[in-house]
N, C-alpha and C positions, 0 to 999 in steps of 0.2 A: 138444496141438494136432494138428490134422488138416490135413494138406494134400493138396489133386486136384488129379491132373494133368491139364490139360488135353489134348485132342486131337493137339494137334501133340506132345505129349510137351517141349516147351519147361521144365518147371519154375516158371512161373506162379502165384502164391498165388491159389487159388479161394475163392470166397467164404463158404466155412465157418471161414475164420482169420478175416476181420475180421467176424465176427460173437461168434467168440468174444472177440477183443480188446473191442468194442460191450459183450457183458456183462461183463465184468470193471471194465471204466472203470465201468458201471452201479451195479455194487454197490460200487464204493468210490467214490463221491462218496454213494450214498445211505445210507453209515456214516457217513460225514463229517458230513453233513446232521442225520444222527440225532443224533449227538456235540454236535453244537452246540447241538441244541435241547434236550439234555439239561442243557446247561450254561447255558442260557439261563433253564431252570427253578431250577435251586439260586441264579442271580444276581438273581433278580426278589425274593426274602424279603429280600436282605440289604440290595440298593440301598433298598426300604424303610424299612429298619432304621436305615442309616445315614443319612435323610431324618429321619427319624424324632428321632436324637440331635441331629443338624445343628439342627433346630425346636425340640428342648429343651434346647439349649445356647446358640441365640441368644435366646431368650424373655426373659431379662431385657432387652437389647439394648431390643426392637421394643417392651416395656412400658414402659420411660422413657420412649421417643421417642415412644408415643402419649399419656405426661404430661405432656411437656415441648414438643407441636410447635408449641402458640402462643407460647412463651415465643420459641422458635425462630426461628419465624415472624415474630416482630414484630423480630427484632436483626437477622435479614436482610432486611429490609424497610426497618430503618434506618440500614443499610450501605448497602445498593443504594441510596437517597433520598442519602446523605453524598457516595457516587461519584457520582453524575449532578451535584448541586450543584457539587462540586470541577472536575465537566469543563466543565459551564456555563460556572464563572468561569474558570478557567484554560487549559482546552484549549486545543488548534492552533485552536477558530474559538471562544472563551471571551469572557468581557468586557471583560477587561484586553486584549486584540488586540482587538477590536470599537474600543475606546476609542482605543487608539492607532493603529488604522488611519483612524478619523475625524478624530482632528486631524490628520496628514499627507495626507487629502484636504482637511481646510480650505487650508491650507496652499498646496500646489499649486494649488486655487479661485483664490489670492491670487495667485497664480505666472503663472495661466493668463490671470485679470484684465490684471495690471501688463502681460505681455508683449504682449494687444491691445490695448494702449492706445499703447506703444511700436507695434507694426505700422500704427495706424490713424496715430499720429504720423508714422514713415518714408511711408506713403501720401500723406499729404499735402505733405507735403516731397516729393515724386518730381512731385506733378501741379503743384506750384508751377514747381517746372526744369524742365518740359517746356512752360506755359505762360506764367508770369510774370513780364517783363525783368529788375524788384526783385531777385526771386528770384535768379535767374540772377547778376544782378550783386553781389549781397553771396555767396554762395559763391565767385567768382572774385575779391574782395576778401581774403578771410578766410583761404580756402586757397590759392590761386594768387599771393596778392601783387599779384596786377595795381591797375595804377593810371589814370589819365586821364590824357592829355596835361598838364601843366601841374603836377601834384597832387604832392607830397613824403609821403614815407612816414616817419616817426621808428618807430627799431627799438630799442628797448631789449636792450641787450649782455644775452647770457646770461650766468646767474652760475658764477663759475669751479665745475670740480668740488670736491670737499671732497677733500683727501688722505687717504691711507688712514692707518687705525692703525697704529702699532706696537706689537705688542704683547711683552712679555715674556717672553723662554724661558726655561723651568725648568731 
């Protein structure tokens, strides 16, 4: 390598070293280069080759399969037909829950019924007490006990409690 000194005498690398380093990196990346395409060429016959055994070792393989793919064909066809039928009836939304989720809507239909029938009965009974003396007076009978001046009430004793068992210790 060659080094110039510059002007000032400083010791400065002038520009004939990084020229020479410039070709030196040149020719050894374009050996490298070279190397590789050279091995690129010996690798192109064999990946061939080995394509080549790969397609005649699987040839029996892809020649049943191209005897055999309606038979194939038709047993997956009637697997996948078996599975959809089974999810039909059974699934999370199948027939058997279709089924029992309609009769627990009947059900509560009947639930839903009975209870406005009950509400429209309490309705009526609320516009009776808020309008009708009858009204008014038989619940203050019934539940209050009240009486009219003059009027005796007969109360039938309640019946004693039943005493408890005794039962037998082991």
């Amino acid at each position: 390598m060659r080094a110039v000194w510059n002007s000032a005498g400083n010791g400065a690398i002038g520009r004939s070293v990084s020229e020479t380093i410039g070709e030196s990196i040149g020719r050894t990346v374009g050996q490298a280069m070279d190397q590789a395409k050279g091995r690129a060429k010996d690798q192109g016959p064999k990946a061939e080759a080995a394509a080549a055994r790969w397609v005649e070792w699987t040839r029996p393989a892809w020649s049943w399969l191209a005897i055999e793919w309606r038979r194939w064909g038709t047993v997956a066809a009637i697997v996948l037909i078996v599975g959809v039928l089974l999810h039909a009836m059974f699934g999370a939304n199948g027939m058997v829950v279709y089924r029992q989720k309609r009769a627990e809507m009947k059900t509560l239909e009947s639930e839903v019924d009975r209870l406005q029938k009950e509400n429209a009965q309490s309705v009526d009974q609320i516009k009776a007490l808020k309008s009708d003396p009858a009204a008014i007076e038989k619940e203050a009978r019934e539940q209050l006990h009240y009486t009219r001046p003059g009027e005796i009430v007969y109360v039938s004793p309640q019946s004693p409690p039943k005493p408890p068992t005794v039962r037998a210790h082991k």
